[in-house]
C-alpha positions as a Markdown table, in Angstrom:
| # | Residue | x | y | z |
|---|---|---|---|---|
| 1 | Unk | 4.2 | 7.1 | -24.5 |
| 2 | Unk | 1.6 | 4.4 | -24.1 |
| 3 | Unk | 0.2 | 4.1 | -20.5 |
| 4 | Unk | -2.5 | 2.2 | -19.4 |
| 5 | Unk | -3.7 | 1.6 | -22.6 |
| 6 | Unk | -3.8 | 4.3 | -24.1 |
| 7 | Unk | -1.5 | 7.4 | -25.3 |
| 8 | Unk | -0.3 | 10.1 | -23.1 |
| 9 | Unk | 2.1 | 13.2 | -24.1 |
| 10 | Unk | 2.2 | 16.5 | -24.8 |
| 11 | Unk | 0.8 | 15.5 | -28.2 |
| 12 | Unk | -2.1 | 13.8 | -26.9 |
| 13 | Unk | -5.2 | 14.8 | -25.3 |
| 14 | Unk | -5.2 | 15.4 | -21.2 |
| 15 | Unk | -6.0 | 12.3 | -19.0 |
| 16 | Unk | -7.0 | 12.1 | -15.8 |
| 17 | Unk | -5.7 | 10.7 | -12.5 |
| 18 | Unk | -7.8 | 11.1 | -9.2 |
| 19 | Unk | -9.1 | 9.8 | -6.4 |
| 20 | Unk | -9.0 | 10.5 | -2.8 |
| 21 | Unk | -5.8 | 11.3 | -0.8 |
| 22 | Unk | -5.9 | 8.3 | 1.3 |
| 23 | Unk | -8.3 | 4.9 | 0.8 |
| 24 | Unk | -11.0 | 5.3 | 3.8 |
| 25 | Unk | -13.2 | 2.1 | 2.8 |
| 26 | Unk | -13.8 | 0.0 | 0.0 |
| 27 | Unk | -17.4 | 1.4 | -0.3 |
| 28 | Unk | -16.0 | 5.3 | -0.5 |
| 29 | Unk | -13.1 | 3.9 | -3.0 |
| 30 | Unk | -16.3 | 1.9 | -5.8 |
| 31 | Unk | -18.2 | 5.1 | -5.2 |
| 32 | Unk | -15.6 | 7.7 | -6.3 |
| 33 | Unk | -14.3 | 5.4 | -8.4 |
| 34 | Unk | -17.4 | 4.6 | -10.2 |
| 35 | Unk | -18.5 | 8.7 | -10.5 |
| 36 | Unk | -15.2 | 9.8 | -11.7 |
| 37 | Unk | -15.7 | 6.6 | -14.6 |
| 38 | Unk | -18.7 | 7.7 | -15.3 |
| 39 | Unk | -17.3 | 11.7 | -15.7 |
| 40 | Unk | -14.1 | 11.3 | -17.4 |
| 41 | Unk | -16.2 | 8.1 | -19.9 |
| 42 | Unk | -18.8 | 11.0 | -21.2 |
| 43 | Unk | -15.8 | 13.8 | -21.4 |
| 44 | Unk | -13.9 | 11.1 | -23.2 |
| 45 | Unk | -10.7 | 11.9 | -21.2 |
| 46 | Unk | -8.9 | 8.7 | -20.0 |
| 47 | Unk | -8.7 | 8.1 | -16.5 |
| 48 | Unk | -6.7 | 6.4 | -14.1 |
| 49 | Unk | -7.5 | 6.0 | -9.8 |
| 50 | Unk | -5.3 | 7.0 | -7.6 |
| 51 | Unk | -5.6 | 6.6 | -3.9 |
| 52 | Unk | -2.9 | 5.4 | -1.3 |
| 53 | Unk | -3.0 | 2.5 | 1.2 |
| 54 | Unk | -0.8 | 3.9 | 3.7 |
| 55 | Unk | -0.3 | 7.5 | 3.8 |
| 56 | Unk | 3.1 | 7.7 | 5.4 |
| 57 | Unk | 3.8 | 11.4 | 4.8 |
| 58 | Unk | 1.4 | 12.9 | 7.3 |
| 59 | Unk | 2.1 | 16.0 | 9.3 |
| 60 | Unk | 0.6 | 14.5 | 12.8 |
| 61 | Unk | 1.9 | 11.2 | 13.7 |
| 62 | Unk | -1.9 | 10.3 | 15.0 |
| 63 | Unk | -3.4 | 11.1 | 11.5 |
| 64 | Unk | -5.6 | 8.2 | 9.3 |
| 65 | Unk | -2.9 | 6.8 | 7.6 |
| 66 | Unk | -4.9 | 4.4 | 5.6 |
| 67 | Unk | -6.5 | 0.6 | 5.9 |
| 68 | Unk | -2.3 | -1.0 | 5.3 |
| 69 | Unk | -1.0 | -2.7 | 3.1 |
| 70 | Unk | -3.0 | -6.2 | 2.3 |
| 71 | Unk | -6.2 | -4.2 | 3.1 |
| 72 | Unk | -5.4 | -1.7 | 0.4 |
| 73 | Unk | -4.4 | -3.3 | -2.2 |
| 74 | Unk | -8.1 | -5.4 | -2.0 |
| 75 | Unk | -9.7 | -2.6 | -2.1 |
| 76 | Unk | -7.9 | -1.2 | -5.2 |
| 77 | Unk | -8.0 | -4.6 | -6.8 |
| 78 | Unk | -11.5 | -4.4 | -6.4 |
| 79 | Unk | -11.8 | -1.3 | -7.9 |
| 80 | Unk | -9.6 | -2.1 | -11.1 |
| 81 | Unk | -11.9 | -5.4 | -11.4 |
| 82 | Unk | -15.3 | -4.0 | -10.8 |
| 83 | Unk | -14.9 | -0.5 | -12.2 |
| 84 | Unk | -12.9 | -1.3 | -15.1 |
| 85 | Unk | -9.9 | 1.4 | -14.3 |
| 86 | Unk | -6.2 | 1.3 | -14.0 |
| 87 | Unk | -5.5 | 2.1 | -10.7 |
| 88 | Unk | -2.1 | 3.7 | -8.9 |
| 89 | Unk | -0.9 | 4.2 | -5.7 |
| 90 | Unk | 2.3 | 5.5 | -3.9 |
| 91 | Unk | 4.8 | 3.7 | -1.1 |
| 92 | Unk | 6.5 | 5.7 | 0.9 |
| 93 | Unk | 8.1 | 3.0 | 3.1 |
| 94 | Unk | 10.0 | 0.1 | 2.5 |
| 95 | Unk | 6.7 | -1.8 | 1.1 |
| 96 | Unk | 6.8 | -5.5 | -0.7 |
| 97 | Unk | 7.3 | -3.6 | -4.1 |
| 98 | Unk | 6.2 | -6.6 | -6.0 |
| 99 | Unk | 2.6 | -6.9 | -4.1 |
| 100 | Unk | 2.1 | -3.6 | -5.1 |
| 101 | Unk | 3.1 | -3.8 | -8.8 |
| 102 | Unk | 0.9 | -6.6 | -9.1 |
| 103 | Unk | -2.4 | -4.6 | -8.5 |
């Protein structure tokens, strides 16, 4: 299966997706971002960032949830732009699908 440019199955190498559980700041976001590029580019193991915008599965109702929606989605645009990743998120509420799918 192709994805993101490049192959992925059981008869291809491993790839990476990672990132922080929820986005905290754009900053934290180009940081990780940018280290776990750097990693996976000399291991030669293709990566993808992952982080959510709004973390709607929390166990405490007055946990970080995340920056929202618009916010989000900035920041992970930014990090798809400036970084040079795929990125990938979750919804896990009745989110504008297509804003999403167009990061």
């Amino acid at each position: 299966m192709r994805l993101c440019g490049f192959e992925a199955g059981l008869e291809h190498p491993l790839f990476l997706i990672a990132g922080p559980c929820v986005i905290e700041g754009e900053q934290l976001a180009m940081d990780t971002a940018g280290a776990l590029h750097e990693m996976t580019t000399r291991l030669g193991i293709p990566f993808i960032y992952k982080s959510s915008f709004d973390k709607a599965n929390r166990s405490s109702h007055g946990s970080f949830r995340g920056p929202g929606l618009e916010a989000g989605l900035a920041i992970l645009e930014a990090v798809r732009d400036r970084i040079g990743v795929p990125v990938l998120t979750d919804v896990h509420e009745d989110t504008p699908l297509e804003e999403v799918a167009a990061v």
